[in-house]
C-alpha positions as CSV (number, residue, x, y, z in Angstrom):
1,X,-71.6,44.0,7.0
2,X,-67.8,43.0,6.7
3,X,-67.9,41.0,10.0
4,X,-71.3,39.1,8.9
5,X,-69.4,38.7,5.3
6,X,-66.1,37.1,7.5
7,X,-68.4,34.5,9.4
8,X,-70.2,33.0,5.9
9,X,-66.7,32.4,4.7
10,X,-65.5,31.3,7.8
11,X,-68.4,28.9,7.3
12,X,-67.8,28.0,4.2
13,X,-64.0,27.4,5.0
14,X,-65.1,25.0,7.8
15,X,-67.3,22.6,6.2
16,X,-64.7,20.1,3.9
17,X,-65.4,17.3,6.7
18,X,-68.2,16.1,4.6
19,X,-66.4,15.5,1.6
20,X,-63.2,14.3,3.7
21,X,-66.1,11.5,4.8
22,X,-67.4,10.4,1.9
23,X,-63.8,9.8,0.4
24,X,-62.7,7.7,3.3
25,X,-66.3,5.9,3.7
26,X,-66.8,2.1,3.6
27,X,-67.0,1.0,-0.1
28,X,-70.6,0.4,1.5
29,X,-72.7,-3.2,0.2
30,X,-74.0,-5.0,-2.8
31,X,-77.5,-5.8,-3.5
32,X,-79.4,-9.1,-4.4
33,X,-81.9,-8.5,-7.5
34,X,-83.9,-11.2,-7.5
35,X,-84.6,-14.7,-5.8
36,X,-84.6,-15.9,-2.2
37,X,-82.3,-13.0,-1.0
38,X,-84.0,-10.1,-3.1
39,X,-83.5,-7.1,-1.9
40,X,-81.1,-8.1,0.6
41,X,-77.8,-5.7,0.8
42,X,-74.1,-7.4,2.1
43,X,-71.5,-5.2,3.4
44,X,-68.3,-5.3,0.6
45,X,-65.1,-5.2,2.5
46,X,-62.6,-2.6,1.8
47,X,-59.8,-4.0,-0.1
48,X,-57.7,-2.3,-2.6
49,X,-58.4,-3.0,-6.5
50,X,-61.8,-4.4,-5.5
51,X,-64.6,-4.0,-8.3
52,X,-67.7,-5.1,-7.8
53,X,-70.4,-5.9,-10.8
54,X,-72.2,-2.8,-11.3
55,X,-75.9,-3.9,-10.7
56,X,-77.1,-2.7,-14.2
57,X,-74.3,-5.2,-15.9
58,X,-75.4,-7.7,-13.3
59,X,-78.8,-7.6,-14.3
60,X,-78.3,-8.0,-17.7
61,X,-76.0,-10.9,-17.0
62,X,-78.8,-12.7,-15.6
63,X,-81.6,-12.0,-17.8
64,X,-78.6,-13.6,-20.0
65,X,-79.0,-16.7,-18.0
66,X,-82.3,-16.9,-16.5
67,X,-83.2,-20.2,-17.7
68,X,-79.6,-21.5,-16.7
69,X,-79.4,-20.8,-13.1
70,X,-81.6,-22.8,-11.2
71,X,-79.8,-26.1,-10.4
72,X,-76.3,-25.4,-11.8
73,X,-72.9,-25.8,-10.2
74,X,-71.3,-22.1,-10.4
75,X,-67.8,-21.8,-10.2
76,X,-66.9,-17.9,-9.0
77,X,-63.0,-17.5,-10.2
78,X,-62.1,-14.4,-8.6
79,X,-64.8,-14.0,-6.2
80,X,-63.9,-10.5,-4.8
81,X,-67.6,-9.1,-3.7
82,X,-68.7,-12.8,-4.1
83,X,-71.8,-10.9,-5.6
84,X,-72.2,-12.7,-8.8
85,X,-72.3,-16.5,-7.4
86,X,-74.3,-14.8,-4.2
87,X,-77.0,-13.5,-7.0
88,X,-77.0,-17.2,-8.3
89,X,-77.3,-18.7,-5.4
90,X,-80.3,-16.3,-4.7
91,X,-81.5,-17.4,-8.1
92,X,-81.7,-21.5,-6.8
93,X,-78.3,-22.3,-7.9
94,X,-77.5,-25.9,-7.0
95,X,-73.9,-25.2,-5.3
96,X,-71.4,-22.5,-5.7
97,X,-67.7,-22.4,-5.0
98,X,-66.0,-19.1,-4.6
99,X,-61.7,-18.5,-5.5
100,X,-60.6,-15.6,-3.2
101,X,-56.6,-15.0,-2.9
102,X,-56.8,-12.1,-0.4
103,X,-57.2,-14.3,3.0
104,X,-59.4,-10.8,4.6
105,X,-62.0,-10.7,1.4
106,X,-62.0,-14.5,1.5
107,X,-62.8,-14.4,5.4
108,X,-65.0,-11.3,4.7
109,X,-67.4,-13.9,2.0
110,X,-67.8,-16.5,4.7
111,X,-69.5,-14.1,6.6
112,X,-71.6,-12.7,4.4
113,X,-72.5,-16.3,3.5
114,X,-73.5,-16.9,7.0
115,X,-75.4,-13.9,7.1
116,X,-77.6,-15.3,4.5
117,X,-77.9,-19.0,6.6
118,X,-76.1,-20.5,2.8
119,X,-75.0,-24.2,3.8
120,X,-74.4,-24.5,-0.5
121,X,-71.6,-22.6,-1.1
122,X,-67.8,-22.8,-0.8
123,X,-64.8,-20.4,-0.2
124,X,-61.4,-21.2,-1.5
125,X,-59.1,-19.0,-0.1
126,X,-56.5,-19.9,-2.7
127,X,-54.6,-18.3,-6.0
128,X,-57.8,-19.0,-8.3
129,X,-54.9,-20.0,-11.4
130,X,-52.9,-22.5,-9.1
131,X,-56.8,-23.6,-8.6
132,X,-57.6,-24.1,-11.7
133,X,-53.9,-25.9,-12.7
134,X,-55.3,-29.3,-11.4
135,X,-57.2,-31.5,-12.6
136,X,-60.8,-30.8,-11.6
137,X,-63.0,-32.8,-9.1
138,X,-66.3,-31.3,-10.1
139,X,-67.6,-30.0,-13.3
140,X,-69.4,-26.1,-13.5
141,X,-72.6,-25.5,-15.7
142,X,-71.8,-22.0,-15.0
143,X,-68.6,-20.0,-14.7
144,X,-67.9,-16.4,-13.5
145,X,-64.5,-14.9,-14.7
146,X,-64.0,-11.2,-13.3
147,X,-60.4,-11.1,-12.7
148,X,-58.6,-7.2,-11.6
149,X,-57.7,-5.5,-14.1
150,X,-54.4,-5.4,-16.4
151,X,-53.3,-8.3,-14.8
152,X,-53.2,-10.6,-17.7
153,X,-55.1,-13.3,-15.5
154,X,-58.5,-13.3,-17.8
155,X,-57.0,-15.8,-20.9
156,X,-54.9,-17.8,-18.1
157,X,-58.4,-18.7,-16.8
158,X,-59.8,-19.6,-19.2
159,X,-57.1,-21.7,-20.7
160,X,-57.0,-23.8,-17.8
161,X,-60.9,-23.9,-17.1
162,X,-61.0,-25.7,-20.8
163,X,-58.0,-27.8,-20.3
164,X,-57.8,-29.2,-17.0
165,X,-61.8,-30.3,-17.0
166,X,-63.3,-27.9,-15.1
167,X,-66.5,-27.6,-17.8
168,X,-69.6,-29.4,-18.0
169,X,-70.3,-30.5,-21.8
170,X,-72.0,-27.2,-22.7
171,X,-71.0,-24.6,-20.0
172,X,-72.0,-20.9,-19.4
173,X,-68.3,-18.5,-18.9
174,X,-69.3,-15.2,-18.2
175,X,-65.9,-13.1,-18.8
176,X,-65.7,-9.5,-17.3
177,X,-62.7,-7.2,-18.3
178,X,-61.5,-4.1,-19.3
179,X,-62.4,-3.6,-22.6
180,X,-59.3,-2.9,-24.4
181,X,-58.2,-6.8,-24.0
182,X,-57.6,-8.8,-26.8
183,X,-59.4,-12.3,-26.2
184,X,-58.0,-14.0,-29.3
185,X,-56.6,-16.6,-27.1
186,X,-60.1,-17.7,-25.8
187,X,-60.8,-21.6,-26.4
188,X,-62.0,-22.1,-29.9
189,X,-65.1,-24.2,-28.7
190,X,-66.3,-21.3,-26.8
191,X,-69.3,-20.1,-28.9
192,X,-69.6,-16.4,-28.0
193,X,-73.1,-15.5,-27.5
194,X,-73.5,-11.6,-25.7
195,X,-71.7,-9.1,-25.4
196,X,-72.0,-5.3,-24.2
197,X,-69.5,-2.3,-22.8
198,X,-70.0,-0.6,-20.0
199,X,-67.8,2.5,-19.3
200,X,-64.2,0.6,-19.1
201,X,-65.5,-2.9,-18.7
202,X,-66.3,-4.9,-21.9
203,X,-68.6,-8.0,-20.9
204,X,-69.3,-11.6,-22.8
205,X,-71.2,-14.4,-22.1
206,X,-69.9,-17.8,-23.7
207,X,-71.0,-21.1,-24.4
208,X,-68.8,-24.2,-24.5
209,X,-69.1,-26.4,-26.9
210,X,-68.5,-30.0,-26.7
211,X,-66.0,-31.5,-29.0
């Protein structure tokens, strides 16, 4: 009995692979809800800091804007995932363009665009506040600001999506961040609209209005 005892634990000693696996994994894929590309999962590439949408806030995000999306010009800030202006273009967005700073996640979206055969979107593998410091050369309906964390990047955005003209008249800005940040300094003529928590992430919909 005491040798049959020593193999179960030897067993049992032998077996942490599994979880060794699923901590060094892939970060895996993000799904499409709805549209053209329902359905239809893109690999996420494994970069450090990386967050994507959690589908359940994405969904609500665009029951937020269902009647906003078809036709628009979306302006992803700090694409990451690229899987909120991927969902709009699934959703019949006119034109997206997509702010990546990390040169890998920015090569990793074009891919994933290509995967999908989209000939209406844009990567910008650029600082998405250096970006945004010029003057603009086209004018968003929709907005998606989802900057990391804790890097006081979120109010910065904003300030220079409302200044330098990046806006149409009456603008959607969908602003994801953790939900301890104060957003006092958000443009006045923002009219906030939604809002919900999720775990550490507090999430708003605005709508610009036009002076």
């Amino acid at each position: 009995m005491k040798q049959v005892k020593a193999k179960r634990q030897l067993k049992n000693t032998s077996s942490p692979t599994k979880q060794q696996g699923a901590i060094s994994k892939a970060p895996g894929d993000v799904r499409v809800i709805s549209g053209q590309w329902r359905g239809r999962k893109l690999p996420v590439f494994n970069a450090e800091g990386l967050r994507p949408t959690p589908d359940r806030v994405k969904e609500t995000l665009f029951n937020w804007l269902m009647q906003h999306i078809d036709g628009a010009l979306v302006l992803d800030c700090f694409a990451g995932s690229g899987s909120l202006a991927i969902e709009a273009l699934s959703r019949h967005a006119q034109f997206a363009r997509l702010i990546e700073r990390d040169a890998k996640l920015a090569a990793h979206l074009k891919q994933n665009l290509q995967r999908l055969n989209c000939a209406n979107a844009e990567v910008i593998n650029q600082d998405c506040l250096s970006v945004l410091a010029q003057a603009a050369n086209k004018h968003y309906d929709v907005v998606f600001i989802d900057p990391p964390f804790h890097k006081d990047l979120a109010m910065a955005c904003c300030q220079a999506l409302e200044n330098n003209g990046w806006l149409t008249a009456n603008a959607f800005i969908y602003l994801e961040v953790e939900k301890e940040l104060n957003v006092n300094l958000i443009p006045k003529n923002w009219l906030l609209i939604k809002q919900q928590q999720a775990g550490q992430l507090a999430y708003r919909l605005y709508q610009r209005q036009n002076n």
